[in-house]
C-alpha positions in Angstrom: -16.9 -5.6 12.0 -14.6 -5.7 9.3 -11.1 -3.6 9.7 -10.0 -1.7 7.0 -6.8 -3.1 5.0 -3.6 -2.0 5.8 -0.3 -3.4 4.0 2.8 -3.4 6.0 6.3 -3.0 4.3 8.7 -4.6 6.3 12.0 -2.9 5.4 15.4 -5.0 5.5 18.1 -5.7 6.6 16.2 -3.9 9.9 17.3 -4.8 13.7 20.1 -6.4 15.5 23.6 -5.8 13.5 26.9 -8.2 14.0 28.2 -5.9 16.7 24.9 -6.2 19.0 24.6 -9.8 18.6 28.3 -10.1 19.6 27.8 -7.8 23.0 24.8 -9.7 24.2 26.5 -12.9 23.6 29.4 -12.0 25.3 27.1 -11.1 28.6 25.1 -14.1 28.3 28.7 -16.3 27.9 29.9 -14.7 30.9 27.0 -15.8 33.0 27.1 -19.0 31.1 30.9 -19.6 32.2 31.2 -17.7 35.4 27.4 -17.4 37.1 25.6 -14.3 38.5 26.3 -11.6 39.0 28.2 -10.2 36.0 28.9 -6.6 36.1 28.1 -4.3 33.0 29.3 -1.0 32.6 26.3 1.3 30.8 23.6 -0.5 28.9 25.4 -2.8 27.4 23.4 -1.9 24.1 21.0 1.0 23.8 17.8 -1.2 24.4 15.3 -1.5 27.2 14.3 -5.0 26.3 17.6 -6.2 26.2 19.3 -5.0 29.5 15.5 -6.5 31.1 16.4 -9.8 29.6 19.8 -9.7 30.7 19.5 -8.4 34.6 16.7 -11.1 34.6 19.6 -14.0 33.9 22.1 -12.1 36.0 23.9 -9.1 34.7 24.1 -6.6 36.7 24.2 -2.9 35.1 26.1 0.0 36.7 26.9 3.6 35.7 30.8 3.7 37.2 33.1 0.7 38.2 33.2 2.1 41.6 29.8 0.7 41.9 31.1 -2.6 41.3 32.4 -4.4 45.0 36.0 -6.0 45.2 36.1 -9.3 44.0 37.0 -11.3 40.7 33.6 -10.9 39.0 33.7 -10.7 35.3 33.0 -6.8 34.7 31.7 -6.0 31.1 32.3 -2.4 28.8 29.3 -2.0 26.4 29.2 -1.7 22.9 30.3 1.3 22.7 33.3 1.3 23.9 35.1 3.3 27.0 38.0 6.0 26.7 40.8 4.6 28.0 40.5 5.4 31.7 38.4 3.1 32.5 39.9 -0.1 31.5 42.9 1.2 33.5 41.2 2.1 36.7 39.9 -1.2 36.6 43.3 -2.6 35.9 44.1 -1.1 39.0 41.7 -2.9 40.9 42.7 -6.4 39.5 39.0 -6.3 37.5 38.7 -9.2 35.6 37.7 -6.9 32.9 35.4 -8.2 29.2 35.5 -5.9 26.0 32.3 -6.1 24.0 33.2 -2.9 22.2 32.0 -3.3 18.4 35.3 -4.3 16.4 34.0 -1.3 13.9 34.1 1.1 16.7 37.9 -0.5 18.0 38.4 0.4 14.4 37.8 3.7 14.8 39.5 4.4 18.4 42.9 2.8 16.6 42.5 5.5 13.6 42.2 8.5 16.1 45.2 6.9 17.7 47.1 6.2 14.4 46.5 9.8 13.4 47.2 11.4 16.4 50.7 9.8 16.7 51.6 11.2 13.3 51.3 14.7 14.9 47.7 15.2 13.3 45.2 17.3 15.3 41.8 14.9 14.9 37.7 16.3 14.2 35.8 13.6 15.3 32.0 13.8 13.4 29.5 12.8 16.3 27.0 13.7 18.5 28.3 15.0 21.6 27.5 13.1 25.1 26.5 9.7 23.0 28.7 7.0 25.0 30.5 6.3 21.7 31.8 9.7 20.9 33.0 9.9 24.7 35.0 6.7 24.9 36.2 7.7 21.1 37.6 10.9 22.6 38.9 9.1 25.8 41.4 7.4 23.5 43.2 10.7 23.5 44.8 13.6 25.6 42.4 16.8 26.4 42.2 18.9 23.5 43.4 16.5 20.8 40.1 15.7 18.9 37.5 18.2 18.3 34.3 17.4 18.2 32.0 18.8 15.5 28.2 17.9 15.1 27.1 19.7 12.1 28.1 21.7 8.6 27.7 25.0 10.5 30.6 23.7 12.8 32.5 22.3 10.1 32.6 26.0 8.5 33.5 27.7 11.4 36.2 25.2 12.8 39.7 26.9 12.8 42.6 24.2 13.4 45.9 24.8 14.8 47.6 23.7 11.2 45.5 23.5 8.4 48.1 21.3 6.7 47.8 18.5 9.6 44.3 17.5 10.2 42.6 13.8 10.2 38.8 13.3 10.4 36.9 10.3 12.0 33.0 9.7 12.4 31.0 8.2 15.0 29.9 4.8 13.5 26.1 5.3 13.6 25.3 8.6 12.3 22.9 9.6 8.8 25.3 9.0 6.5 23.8 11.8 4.2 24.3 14.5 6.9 27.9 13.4 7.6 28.7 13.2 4.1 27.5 17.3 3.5 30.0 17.8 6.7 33.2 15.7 5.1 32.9 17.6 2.2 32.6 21.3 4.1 36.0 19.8 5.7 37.6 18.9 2.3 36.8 21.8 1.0 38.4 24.0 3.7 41.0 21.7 3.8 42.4 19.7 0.9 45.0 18.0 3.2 42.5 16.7 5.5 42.7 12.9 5.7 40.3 10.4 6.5 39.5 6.6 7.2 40.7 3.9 4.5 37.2 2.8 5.1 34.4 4.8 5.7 33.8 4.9 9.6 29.6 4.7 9.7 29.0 0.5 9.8 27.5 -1.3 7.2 24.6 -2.0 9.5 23.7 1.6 9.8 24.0 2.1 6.2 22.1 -0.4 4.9 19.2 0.4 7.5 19.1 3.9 6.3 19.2 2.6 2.7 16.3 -0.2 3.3 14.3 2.9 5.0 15.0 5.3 1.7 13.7 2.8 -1.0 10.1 2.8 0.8 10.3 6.4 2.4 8.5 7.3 -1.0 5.8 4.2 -0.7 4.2 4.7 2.9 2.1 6.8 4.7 3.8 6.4 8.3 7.5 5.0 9.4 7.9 3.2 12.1 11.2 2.7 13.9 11.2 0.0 16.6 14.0 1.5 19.0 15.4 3.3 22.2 15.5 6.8 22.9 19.0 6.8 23.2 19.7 5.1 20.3 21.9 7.1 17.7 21.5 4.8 14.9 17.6 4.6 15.5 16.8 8.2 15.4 19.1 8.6 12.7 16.4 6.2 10.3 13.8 8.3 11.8 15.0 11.7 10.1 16.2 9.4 7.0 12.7 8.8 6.4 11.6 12.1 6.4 14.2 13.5 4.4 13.3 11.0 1.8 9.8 11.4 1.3 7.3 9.8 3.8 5.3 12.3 5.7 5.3 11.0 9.2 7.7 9.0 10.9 8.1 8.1 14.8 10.2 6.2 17.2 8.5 3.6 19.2 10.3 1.0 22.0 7.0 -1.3 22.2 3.6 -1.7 21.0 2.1 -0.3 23.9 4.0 2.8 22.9 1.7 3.1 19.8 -0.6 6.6 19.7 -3.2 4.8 17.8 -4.7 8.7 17.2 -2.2 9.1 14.8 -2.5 5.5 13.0 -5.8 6.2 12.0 -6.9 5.9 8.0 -3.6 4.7 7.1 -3.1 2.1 3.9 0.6 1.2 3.9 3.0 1.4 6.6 6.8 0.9 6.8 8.3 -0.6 9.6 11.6 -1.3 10.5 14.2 -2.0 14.0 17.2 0.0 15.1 21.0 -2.1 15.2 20.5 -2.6 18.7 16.2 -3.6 18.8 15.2 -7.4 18.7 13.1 -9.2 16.0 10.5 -9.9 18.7 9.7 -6.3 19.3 9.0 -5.8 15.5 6.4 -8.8 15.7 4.9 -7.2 18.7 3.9 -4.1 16.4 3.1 -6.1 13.4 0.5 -8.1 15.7 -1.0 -4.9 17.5 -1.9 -3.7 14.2 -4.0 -6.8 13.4 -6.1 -5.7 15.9 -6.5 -2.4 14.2 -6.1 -3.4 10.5 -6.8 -6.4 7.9 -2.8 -6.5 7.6 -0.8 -7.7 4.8 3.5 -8.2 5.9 5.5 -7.1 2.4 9.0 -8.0 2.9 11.8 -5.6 1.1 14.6 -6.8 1.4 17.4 -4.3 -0.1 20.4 -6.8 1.0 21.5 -9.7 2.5 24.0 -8.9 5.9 26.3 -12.2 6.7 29.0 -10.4 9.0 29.9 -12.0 12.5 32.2 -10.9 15.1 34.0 -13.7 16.7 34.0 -13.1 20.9 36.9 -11.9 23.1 39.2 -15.4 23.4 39.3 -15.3 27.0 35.1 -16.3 26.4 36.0 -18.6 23.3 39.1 -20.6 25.2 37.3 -21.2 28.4 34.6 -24.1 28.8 31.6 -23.9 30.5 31.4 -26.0 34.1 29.4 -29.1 34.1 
């Protein structure tokens, strides 16, 4: 029986981003140098696949560090990053304690802190209860970042002093929706200040750029990712607002509803920051079964950034 043809654009750069690759590397050094178990506090990346892999060579995820028993096992923060309580609770155990946080996020955290020690009263442009917008406002005293998630926010926000505001953004939001809020801000507030550098990563950018140059092409998005995952859904409503009728957030090809992937003749596919290349082949294979396939690879940029890992993982060797 012959399928019917189906062309695939496969949208790039899609998948894991410098910061990822950096946070499972530094789990899989630490079991590498040190041996199971290593402790990681939260998913260490917001990917199913991923933590799987990683308990089955050893790690050993937990929610809190009072989870973790006494001893001098290597305990891990995520990707993330942590407010600031936690790496000093676990200072007060004597934790020997690894930072995978995404340099791009440090980045971030040190702004907020720059700001805030100029007597600046911070808005912080995230999505509240993401695990990067909480360590973000753990850098800081109660009440000294305020937290607004959309324009209607923006417009109603009433600082202390006008005159002595700062703004920061979580690093993976649509960077068309953040834009609309930065700009309600300006407006009400000329004085505001922001980041030297834009705070959203180049990763999620150019992943909601590769997803905007097909939007217009395809008949169906799909985006290979978690749930949880901020920068995922975030290429999900990118998509839409740029032209492609359907879009959907899938973890695995078994997560296919192949009721809605009927009669279709081009479909776009791309990966979240924190989803692996393997799970992208996965799909691209269970539409074969489907669907004569053809791959089309657009490719809107290069990405050759690299994160070099915490020293006390680069200085030590690995036992014989």
């Amino acid at each position: 029986m012959n399928k019917p043809p189906l062309t695939i654009l496969l949208a790039a750069p899609r998948g894991f981003c410098a910061g990822v690759v950096r946070a499972i590397d530094i789990v899989e050094r630490a079991l590498a140098l040190y041996g199971a178990p290593v402790y990681v506090r939260h998913e260490i990346v917001h990917n199913k696949f991923v933590v799987d892999d990683l308990k089955a060579k050893g790690a050993v995820f937990v929610d809190e560090l009072d989870e973790i028993p006494d001893g001098d096992r290597p305990v891990i923060f995520s990707a993330h990053g942590v407010p600031k309580a936690v790496p000093q609770a676990a200072r007060l155990r004597q934790m020997f304690q690894i930072d995978a946080t995404c340099p791009l996020v440090t980045k971030v955290h040190m702004e907020a802190q720059r700001h805030h020690g100029e007597g600046l009263d911070i808005v912080l442009i995230g999505h509240k209860g993401h695990p990067e917008v909480i360590g973000t406002m753990g850098q800081l005293p109660d009440g000294a970042i305020t937290l607004i998630e959309t324009v209607e926010e923006a417009q109603s926000f009433a600082p202390h002093d006008p005159a002595k505001l700062a703004y920061v953004t979580q690093t993976t939001l649509s960077v068309d929706d953040t834009r609309d809020i930065v700009e309600t801000l300006k407006r009400r507030f000329p004085e505001i200040r922001g980041p030297y550098k834009e705070d959203i990563c180049y990763a999620t950018t150019n992943r909601q750029e590769a997803v905007k140059s097909i939007a217009e092409k395809i008949d169906f998005l799909l985006v290979v990712g978690a749930p949880n995952s901020s920068n995922s859904k975030r290429l999900v409503e990118v998509g839409l607002k740029n032209g492609c009728p359907s879009a959907e957030l899938v973890q695995r090809a078994a997560d296919l509803d192949w009721s809605k992937l009927k009669g279709l003749g081009t479909v776009g596919l791309t990966a979240g920051a924190s989803a692996p290349e393997v799970l992208v082949n996965e799909i691209i294979d269970a539409f074969r079964g489907h669907y004569d396939v053809t791959v089309e690879k657009v490719v809107l940029r290069e990405e050759n950034v690299s994160f070099k890992l915490p020293r006390e993982l680069r200085e030590t060797k690995p036992a014989a």
